[in-house]
MIBAZA-622114 format. One record per atom (N, C-alpha, C, CB): residue in one letter; x, y, z. Coordinates in pm, whole numbers, plus 50000, padded with zeros to 5 digits. Glycine has a CB too. Layout:
<rs>
AXYZ ...
</rs>
This chain:
<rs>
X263261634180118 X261791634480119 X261261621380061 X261251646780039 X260591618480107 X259731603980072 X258881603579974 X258881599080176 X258721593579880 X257601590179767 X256431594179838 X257471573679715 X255931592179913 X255011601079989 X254371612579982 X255381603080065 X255471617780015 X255841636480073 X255491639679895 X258281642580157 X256271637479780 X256361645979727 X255181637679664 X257621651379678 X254331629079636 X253011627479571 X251961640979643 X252391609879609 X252051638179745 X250931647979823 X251821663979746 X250971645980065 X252451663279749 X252681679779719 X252441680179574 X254331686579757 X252871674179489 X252211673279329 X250911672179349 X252651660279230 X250101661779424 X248781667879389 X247991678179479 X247921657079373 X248211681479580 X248001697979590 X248471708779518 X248381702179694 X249511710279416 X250011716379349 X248881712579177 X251671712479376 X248651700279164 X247661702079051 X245951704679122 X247771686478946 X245891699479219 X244471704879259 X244521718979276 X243911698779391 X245641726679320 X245041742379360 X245101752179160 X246741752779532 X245851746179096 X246211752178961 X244791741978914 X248141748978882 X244081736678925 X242851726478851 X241711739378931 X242691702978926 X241401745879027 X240821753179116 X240771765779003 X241661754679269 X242261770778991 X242701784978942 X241991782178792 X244651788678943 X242331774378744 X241881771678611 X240481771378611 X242401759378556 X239221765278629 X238051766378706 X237511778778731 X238201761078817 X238091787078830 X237761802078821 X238011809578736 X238141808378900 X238961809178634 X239181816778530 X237771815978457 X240431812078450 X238271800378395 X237021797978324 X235481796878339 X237201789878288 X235231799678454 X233991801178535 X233581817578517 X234301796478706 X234271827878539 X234351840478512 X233881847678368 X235601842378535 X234571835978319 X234771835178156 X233471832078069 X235841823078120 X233111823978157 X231611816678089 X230321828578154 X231261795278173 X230721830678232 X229981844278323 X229421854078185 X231471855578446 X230831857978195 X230851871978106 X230471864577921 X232951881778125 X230411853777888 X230021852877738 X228391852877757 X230691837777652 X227801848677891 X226581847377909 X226091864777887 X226321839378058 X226641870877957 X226611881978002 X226351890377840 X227991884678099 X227281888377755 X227211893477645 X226391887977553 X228241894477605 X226341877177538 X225241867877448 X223381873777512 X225661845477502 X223551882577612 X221981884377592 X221661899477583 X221091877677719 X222141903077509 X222111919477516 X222581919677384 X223091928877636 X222271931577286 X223161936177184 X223071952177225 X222641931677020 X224091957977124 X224631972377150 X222801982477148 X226111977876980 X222811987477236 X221402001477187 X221632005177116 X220952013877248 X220342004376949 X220222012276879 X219362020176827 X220532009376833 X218902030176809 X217132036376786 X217162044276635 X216552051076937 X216832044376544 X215982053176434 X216062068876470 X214252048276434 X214942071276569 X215252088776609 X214072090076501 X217192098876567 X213872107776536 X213082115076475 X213462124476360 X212582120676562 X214872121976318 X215532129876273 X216152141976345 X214932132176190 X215802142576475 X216392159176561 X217412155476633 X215302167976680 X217982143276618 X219552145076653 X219962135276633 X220032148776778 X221472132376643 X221982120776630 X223122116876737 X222402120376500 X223172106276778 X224052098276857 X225332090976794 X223222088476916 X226292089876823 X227322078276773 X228212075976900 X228362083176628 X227872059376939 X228502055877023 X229602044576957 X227572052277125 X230902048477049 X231912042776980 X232562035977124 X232872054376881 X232442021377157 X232592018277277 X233392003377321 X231282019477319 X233231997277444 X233631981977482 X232381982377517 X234851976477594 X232891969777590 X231651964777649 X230711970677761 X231981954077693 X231391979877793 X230291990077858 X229421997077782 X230852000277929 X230012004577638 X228872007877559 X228081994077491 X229422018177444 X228501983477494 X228091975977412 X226521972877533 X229371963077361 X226871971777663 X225371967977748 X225931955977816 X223791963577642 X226871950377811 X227121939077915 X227331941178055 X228191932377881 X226281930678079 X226121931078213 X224931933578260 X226851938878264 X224051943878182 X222521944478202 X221911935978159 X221901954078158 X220881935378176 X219151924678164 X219121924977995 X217131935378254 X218791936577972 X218251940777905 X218911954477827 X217261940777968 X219291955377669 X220041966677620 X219161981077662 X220241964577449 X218061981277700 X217771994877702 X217931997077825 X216551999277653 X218811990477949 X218901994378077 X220542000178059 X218531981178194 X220951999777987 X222522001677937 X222492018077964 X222921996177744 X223532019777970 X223932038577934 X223112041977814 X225862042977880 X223502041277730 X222772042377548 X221142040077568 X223472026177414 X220182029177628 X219382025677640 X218342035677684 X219652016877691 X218912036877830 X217982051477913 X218832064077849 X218152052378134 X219592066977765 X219352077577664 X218142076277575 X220502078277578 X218232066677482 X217372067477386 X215372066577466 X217982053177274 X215642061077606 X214302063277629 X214022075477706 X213762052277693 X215052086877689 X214382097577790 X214562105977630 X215382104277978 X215162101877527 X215502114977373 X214692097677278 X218402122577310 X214012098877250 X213662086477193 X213782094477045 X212062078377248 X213772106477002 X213782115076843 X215072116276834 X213032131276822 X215922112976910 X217472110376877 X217522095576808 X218502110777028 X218932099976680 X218862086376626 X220072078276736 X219292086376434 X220372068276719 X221092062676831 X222232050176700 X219642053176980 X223582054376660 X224082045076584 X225292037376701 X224682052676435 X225132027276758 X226002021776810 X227022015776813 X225782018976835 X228412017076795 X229872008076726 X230482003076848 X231202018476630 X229781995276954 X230771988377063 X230971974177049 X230261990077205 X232471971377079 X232461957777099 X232941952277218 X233061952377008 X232861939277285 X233591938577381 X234811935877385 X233201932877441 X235781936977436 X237291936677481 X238281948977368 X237901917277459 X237091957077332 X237711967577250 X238811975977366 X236361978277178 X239631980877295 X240851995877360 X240862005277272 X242671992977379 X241412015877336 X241212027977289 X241982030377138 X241672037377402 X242822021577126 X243682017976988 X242802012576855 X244792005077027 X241762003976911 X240851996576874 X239782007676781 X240281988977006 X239612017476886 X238382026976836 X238992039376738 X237532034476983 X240372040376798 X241172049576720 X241062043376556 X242872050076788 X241092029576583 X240522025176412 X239262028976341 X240312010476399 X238052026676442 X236942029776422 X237062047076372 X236132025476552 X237402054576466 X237262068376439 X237762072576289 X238062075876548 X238902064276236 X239252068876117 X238222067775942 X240552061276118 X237132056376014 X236282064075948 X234832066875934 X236542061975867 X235122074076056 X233952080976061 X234112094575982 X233552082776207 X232782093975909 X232782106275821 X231362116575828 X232982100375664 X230432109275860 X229002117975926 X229322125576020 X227832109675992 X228372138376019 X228222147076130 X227262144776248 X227902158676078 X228022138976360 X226742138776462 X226652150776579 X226792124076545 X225192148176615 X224942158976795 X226152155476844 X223462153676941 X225952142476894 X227132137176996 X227722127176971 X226822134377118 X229112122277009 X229712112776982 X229862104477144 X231002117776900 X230342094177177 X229972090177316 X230762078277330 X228412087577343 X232262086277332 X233292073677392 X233342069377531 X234732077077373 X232642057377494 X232812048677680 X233592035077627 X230752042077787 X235042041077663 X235622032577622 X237632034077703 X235242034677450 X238042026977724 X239452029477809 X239702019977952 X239442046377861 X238542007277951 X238592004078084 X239621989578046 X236862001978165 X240101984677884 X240211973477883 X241341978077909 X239831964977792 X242071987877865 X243541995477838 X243701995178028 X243452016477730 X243251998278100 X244021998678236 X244061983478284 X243232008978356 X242531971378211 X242681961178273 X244541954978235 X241311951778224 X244441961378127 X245761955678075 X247271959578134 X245771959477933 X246641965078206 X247851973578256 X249221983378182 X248451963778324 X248051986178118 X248862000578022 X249212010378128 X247692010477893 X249912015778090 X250592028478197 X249362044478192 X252672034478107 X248652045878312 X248052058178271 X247922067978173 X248242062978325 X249722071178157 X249792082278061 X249692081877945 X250652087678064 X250192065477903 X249672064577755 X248202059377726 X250602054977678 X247722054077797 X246252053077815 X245722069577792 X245862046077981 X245952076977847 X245502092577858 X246032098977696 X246492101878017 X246922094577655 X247362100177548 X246842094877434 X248592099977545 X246762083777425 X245652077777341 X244422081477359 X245552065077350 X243762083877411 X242372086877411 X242412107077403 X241572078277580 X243302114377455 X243492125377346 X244042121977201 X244442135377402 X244712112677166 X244432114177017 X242972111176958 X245362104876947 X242312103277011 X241002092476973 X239892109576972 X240482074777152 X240192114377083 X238982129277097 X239472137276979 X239122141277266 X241002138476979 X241392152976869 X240672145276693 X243982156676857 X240432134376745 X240222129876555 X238622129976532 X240912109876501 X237902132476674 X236722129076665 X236112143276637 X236262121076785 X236302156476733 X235962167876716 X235612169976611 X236632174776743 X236052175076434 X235332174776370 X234202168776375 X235752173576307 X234052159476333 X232982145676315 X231632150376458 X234202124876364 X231762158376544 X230712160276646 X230462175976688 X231142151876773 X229662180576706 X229452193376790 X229502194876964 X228082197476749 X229222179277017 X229722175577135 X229762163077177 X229222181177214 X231022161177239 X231942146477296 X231392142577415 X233652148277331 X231072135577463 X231152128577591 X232102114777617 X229742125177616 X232712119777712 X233502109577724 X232862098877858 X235002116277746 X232892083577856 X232462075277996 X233522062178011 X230642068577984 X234162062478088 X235082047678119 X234532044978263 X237102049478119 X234392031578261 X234212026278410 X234912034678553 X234902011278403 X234442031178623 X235162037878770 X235852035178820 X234782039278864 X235882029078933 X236562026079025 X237092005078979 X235462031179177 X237322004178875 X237381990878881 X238211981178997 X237821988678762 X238981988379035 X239131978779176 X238181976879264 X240071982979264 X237431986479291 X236421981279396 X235151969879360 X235721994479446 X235411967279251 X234621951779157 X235211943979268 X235291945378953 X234311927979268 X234531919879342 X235401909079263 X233341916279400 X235491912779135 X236961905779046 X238191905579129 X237481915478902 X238461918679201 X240041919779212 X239581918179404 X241051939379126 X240921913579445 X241461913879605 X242171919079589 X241871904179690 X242651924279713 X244161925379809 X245001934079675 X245141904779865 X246441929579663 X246861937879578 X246251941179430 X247981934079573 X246231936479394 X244831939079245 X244321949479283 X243351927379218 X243281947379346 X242401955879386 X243091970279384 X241871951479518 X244081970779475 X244401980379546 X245271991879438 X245181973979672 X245901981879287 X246691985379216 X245251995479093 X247751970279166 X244261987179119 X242871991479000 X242462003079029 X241431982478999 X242752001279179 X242272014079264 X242622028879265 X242542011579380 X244002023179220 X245152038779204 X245002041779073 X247042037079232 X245112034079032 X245042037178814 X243802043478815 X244862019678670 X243022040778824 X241752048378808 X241062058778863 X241072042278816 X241672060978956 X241762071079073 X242732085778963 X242942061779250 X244042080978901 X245022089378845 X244542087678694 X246632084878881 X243982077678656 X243082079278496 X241792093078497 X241982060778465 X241442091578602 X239762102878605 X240882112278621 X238092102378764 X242162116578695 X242352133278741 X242302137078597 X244012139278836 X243402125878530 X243982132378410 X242952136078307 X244982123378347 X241982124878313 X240882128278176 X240422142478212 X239292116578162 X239942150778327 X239382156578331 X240472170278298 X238622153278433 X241732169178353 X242292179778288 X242442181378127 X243472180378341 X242412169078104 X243072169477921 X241282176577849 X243682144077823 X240382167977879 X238792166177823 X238622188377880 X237322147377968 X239052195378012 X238842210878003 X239372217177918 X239162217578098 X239962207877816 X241082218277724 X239802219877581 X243192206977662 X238742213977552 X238322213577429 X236652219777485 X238552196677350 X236532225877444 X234932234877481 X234092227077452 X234462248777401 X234242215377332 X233162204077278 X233172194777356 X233362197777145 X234302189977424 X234292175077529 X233882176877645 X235612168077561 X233022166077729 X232942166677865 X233152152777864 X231692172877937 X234192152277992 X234512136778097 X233622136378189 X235992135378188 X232642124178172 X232242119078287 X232822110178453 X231592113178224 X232882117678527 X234042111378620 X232642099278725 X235192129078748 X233142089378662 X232852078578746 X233152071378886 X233062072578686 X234572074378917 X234842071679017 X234422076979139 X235722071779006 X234562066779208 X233652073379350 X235012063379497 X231002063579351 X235052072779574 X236252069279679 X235462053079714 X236452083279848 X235992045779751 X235212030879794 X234462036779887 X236142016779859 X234422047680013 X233432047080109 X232762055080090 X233672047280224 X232432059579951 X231352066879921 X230602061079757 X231932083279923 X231082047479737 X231222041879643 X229712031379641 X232692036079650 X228722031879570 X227452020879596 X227812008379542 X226002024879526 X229132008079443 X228931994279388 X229961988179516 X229491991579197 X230611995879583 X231321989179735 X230501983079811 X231921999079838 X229531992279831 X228691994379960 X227011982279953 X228222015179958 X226951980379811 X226211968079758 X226111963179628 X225071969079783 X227361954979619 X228211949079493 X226991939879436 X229831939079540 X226231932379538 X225231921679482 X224321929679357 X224111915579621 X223821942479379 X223131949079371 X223651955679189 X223111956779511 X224971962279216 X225811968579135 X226251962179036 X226721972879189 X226871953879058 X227941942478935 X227161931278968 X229991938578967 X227231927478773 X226771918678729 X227361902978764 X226771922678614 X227151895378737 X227231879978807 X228951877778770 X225931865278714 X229761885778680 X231041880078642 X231921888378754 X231491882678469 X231211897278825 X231921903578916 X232621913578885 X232601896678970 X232751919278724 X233911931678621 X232381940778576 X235161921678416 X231331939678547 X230871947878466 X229381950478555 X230861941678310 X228951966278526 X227661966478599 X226421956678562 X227191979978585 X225671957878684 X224231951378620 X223241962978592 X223401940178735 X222211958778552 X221011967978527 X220921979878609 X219751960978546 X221181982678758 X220791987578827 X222231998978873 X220121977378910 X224081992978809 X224621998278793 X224752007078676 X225141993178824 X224142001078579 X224532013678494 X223782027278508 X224392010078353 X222452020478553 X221532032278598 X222402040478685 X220162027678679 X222762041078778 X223872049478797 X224962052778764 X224112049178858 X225492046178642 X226342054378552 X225342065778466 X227192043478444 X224342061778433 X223422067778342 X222962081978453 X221992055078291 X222992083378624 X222222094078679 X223522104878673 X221472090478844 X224762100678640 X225862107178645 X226192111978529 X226772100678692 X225842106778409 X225772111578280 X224912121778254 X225512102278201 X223852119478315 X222342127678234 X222702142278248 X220532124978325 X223102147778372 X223202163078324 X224352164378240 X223362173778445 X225132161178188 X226192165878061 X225082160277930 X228162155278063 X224722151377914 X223382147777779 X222462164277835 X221942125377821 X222102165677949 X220912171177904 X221392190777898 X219492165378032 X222572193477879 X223222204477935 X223272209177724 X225072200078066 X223772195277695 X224082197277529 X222662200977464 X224762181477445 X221602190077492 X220492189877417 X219802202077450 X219702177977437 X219772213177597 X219332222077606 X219612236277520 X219452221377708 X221362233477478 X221762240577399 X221082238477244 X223092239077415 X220522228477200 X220072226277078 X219152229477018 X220022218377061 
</rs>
């Protein structure tokens, strides 16, 4: 091969890894934007109930406009006499909160883990993903009169992942919701919110511009609102009991 041949292939080989590098960090700068304009929802209340959200960056609000368009947000504006204490951070796991939970010592209405989506980005194995987050619920029960549980959906169908990615985000999360929902029927205090939706019945598929926020991983304003229309009857099922 000729001095030639192999210059051109070294620098297509540093231009396409100079590209890869670029999109990482392009993604990257996305999502600090993303988080730098929002902080976690938090509200005072009226004293007639209390909230404790223990979360990532989905409870934390990334990705929306604005923190009160968040899950937590359009809670506190449809129960505004609920107090609202918020503990999310971003790139938290369920190991992460299992710290948090140890000390929690107040009695709240509800507790409101939306939290388990970093653990599959990571490619933890379902079952211990699932098993961790039944330990994270069995430690919380005391500490609440009722659990709600929320992890992202369908994260493959985000415009983050292609082709195999995609297709691998697709199955994990697909076999993450069966399991939460069997483990979450075992405790009379917990309800799983099942997020996932098949891709062809899926809105953040069907209009991603719309759904996910500019980093292409996390909803925008208008997605969480539909995490939030899928939540509201388990919030409003508890508070009726109250």
């Amino acid at each position: 091969m000729t001095y030639m041949s192999w210059y051109w292939i070294l620098t297509i080989g540093a231009l396409s890894a100079l590209a890869i590098l670029l999109y990482i960090n392009l993604s990257l700068l996305k999502t600090l934007f993303l988080i730098a304009r929002v902080v976690p929802y938090e509200q005072p209340g009226g004293g007639a109930g209390s909230v404790l959200v223990i979360g990532d960056s989905t409870g934390y609000g990334t990705g929306a406009s604005r923190s009160r368009d968040s899950v937590m947000g359009r809670f506190g504006n449809d129960y505004p006499w609920y107090r609202i204490e918020n503990d999310s951070k971003n790139g938290r796991t369920v190991s992460g909160a299992i710290e948090v939970a140890k000390n929690v010592s107040h009695q709240y209405s509800i507790i409101v883990l939306q939290i388990g989506a970093n653990d599959l980005l990571q490619k933890k194995s379902v079952d211990s993903v699932v098993a961790e987050m039944k330990t994270l619920i069995e430690m919380l029960i005391p500490q609440a009169e009722q659990i709600i549980v929320l992890t992202s959906g369908n994260i493959g169908a985000t415009t983050r992942f292609t082709g195999e990615q995609a297709a691998y985000f697709e199955t994990v999360s697909r076999a993450y919701t069966d399991e939460m929902i069997v483990i979450t029927r075992q405790h009379q205090s917990v309800s799983f919110v099942p997020l996932f939706d098949e891709p062809s019945e899926d809105p953040f598929v069907a209009e991603p511009t719309r759904y996910l926020s500019a980093d292409g991983l996390h909803p925008s304003s208008d997605g969480y609102g539909l995490w939030y229309e899928k939540a509201r009857p388990f919030f409003e099922r508890i508070i009726e009991r109250e």
